[in-house]
C-alpha positions as CSV (number, residue, x, y, z in Angstrom):
1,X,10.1,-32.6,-6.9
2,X,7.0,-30.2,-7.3
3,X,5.5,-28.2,-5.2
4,X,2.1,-26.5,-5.3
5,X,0.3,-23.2,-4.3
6,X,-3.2,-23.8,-6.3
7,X,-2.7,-24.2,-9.9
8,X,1.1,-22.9,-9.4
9,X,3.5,-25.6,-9.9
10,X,7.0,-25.2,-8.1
11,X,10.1,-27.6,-9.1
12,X,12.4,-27.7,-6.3
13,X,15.4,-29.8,-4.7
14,X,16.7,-30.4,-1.3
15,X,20.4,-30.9,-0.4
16,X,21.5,-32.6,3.0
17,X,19.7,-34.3,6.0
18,X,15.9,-33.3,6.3
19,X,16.3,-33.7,10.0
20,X,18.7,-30.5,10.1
21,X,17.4,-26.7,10.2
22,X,16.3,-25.6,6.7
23,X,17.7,-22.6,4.3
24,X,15.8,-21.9,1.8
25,X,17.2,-20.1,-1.2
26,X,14.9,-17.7,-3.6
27,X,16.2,-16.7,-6.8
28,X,16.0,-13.1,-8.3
29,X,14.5,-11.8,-11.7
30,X,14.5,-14.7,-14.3
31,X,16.9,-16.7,-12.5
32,X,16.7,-20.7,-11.9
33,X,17.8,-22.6,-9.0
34,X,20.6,-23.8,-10.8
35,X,22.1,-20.7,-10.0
36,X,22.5,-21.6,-6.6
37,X,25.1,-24.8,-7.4
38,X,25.1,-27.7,-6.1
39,X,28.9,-27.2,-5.0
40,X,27.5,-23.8,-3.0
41,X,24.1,-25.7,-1.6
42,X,26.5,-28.1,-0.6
43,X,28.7,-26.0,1.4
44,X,25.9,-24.7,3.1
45,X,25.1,-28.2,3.8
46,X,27.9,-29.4,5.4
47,X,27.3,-26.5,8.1
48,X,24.5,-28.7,9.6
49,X,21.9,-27.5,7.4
50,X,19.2,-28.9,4.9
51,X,19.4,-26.7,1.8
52,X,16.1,-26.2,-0.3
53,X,16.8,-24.4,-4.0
54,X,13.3,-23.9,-6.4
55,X,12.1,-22.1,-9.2
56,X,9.6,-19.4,-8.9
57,X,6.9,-19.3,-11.1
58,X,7.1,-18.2,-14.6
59,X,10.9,-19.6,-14.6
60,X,13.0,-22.9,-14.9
61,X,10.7,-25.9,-14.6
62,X,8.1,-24.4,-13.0
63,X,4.4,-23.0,-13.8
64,X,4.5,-20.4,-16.5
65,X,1.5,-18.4,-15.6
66,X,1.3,-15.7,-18.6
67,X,-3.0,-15.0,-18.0
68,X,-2.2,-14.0,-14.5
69,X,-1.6,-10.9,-12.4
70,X,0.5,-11.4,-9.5
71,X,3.1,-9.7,-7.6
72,X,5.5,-10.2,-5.1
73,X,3.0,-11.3,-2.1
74,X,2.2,-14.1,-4.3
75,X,5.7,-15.4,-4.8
76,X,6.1,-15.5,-1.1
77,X,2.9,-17.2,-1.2
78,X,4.9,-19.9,-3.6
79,X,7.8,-20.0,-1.4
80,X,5.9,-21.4,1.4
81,X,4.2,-24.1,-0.5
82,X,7.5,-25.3,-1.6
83,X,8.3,-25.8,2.7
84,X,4.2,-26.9,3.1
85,X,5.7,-29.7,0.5
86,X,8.2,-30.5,2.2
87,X,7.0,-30.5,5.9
88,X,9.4,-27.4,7.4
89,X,7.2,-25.3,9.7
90,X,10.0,-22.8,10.1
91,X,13.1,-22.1,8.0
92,X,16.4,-19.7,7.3
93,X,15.0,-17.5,3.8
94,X,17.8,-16.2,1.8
95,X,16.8,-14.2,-1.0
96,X,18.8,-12.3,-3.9
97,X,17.7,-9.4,-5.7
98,X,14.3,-10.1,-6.5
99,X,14.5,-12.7,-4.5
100,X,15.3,-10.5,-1.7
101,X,11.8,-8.5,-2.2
102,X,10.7,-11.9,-1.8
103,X,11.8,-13.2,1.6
104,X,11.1,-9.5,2.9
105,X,7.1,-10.0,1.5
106,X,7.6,-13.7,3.6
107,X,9.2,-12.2,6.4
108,X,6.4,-9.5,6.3
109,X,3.1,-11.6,6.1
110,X,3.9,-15.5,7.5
111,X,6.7,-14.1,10.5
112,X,5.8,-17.4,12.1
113,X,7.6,-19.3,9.4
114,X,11.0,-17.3,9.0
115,X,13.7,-18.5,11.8
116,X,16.1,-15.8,9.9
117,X,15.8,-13.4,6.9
118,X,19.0,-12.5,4.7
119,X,18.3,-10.3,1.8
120,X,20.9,-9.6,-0.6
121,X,21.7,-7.3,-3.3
122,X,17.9,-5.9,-2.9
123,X,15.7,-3.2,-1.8
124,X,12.4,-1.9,0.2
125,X,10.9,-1.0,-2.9
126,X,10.7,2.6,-2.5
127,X,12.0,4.4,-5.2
128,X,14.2,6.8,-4.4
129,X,16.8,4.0,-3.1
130,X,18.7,1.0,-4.5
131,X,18.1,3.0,-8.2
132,X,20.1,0.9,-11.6
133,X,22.6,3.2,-13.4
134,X,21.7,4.1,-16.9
135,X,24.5,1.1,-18.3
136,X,22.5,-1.4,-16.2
137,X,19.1,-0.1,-16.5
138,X,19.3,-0.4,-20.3
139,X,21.0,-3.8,-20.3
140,X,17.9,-5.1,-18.1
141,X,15.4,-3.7,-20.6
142,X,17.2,-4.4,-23.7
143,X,15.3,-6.8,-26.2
144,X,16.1,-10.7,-25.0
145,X,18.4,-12.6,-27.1
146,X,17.2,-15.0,-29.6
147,X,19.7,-17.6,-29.5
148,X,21.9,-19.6,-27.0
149,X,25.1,-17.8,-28.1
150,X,23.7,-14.8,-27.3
151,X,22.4,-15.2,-24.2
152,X,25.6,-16.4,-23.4
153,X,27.4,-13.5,-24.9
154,X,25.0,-11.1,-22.7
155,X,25.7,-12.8,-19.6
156,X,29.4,-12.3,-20.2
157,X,29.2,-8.8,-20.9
158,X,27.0,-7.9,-18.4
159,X,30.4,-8.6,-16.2
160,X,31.8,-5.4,-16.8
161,X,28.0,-3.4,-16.1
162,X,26.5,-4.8,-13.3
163,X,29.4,-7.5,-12.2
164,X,32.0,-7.6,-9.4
165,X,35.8,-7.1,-10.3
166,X,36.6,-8.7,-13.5
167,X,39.6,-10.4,-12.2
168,X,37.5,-12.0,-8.8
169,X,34.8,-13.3,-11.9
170,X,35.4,-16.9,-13.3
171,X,34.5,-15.7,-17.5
172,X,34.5,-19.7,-18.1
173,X,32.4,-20.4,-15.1
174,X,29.9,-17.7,-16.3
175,X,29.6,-19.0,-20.1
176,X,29.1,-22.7,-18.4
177,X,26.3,-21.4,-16.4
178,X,25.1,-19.7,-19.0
179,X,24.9,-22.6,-21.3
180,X,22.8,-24.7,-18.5
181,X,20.3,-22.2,-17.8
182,X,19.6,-21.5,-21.2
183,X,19.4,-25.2,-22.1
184,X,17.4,-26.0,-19.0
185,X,14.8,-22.7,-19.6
186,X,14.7,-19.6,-21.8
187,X,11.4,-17.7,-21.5
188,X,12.2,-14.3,-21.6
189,X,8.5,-13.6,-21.5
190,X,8.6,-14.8,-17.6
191,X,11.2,-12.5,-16.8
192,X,9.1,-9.6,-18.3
193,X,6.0,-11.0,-15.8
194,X,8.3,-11.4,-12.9
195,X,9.9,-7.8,-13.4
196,X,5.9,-6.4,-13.9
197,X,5.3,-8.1,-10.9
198,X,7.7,-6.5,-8.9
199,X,6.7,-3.1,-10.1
200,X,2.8,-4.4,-9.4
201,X,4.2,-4.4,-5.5
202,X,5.2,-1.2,-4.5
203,X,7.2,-0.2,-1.6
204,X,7.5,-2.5,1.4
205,X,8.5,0.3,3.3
206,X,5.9,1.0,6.2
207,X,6.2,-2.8,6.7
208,X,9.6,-4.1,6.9
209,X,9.8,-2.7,10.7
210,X,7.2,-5.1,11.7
211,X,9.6,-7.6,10.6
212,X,11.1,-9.5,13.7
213,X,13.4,-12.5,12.1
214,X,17.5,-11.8,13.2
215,X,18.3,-10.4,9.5
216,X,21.1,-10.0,7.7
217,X,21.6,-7.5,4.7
218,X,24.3,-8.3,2.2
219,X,25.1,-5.7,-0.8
220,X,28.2,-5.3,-3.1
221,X,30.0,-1.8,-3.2
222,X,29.6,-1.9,-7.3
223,X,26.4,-2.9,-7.8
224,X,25.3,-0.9,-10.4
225,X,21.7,-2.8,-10.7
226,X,20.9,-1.9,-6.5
227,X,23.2,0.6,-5.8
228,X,23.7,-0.3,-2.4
229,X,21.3,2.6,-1.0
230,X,18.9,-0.2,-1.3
231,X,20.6,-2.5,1.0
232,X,21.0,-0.1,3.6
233,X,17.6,1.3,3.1
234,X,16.7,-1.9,3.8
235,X,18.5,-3.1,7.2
236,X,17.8,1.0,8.4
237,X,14.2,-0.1,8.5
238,X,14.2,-3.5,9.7
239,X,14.8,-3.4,13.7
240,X,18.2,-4.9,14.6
241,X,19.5,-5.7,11.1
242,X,22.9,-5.8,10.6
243,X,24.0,-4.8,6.9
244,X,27.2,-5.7,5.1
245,X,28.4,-4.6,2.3
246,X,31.1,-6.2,0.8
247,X,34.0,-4.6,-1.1
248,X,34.5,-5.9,-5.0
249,X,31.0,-7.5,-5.4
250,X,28.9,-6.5,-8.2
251,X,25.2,-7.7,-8.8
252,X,26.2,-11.3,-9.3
253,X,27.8,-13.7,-6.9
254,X,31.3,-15.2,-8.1
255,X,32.8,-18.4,-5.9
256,X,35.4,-15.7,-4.9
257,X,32.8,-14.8,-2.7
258,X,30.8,-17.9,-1.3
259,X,33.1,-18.2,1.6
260,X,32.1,-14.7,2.7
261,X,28.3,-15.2,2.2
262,X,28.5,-18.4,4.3
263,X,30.9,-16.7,7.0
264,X,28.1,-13.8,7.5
265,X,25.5,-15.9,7.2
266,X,26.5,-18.3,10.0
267,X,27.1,-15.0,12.3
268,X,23.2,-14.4,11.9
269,X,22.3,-17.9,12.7
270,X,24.7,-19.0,15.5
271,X,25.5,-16.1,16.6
């Protein structure tokens, strides 16, 4: 299904029964909705909950836009077509990494659309928090791969800079996902417009106290992409945040860890 916000065209799906509160899931930098499986949408799901996954633009199958400046305003701007589309005046946003500067920006300009924010692995923006090491800064801004195998390859490495505990990490699970994301959509040059987008917004943060959805902050101890400075930045300025950071995660979000996303979750929302 497609969504549209002008000449933006957003693919999206929907998991479970449309007469159940929504969650909406935003993907971070160059990531697809894929990423959120259908085994973890269901989950969700079977919580009493209508799951929407999508691709922002300049990724997966929607829009590439490479002749236009936009920034993170805009995304949210896409993010709320895709629930125009589908008829959901209010919804649960969940966002990671990029994804979380995202539902922040939503949270931020449409409040009267945001029933909860949860923003994970992220930061406000300003620059002094949530900084990459030097090992995952240059892994980010390396040169793209130039064939499946090593994109694959890059993805399994990247494990052991930016990932959780290599034992808690599914190597075979990773390579799969790989395979399917590269298959479904490799433009590298979206990434690069995604990531100059998110440098195009600045800081959020003189705005994220006017934010007034119940949010949650999630953040792995070894993130080395965020270092978690970003995550608490983050629920210090939003009033009445609660942050958790959980011990073992890395920038990336194994099935050893679902059940914990889902359990903190569900304390923001039925509390």
């Amino acid at each position: 299904m497609f969504a549209h916000n002008g000449d933006v065209e957003l693919y999206y799906e929907s998991f479970g029964d449309a007469a159940d509160p929504t969650l909406l899931l935003v993907n971070g930098l160059g990531g697809q909705c894929i990423s959120f499986t259908e085994e973890w949408c269901g989950r969700f799901a079977a919580h009493g909950y209508r799951v929407i996954r999508f691709d922002n633009r300049d990724a997966g199958l929607s829009s590439k836009v490479p002749d236009v400046e936009y920034t993170l305003w805009d995304m949210a701007a896409d993010a709320v077509a895709v629930l125009d589309a589908e008829g959901v005046d209010r919804a649960h946003v969940l966002g990671v990494s990029m994804g979380g500067m995202i539902v922040q920006s939503l949270a931020i300009a449409r409040p009267e659309r945001v029933l909860s924010l949860t923003s994970v692995m992220s930061h406000s923006g300003e620059v002094e928090y949530g900084r990459a090491s030097p090992a995952a800064l240059a892994a980010l801004t390396a040169p793209p791969p130039s064939t499946r195998d090593e994109y694959v390859a890059r993805r399994i490495e990247s494990i052991d800079i930016t990932g959780s505990r290599r034992d808690l990490v599914d190597v075979e699970e990773v390579r799969a996902l790989g395979e399917a994301l590269f298959d479904r959509c490799f433009c590298p040059e979206g990434q690069a417009r995604q990531l100059e987008a998110v440098n195009r917004s600045g800081s959020r943060g003189d705005l994220l106290p006017l934010v007034i959805a119940p949010t949650l902050v999630l953040h792995g101890s070894r993130d080395t992409l965020v270092d978690p400075s970003g995550g608490r930045r983050t629920a210090a300025l939003i009033p009445g945040a609660r942050y958790v950071e959980i011990e073992d995660m890395g920038h990336d979000s194994p099935r050893a860890f679902w059940d914990r996303w889902i359990e903190e979750w569900l304390a923001l929302v039925e509390p």
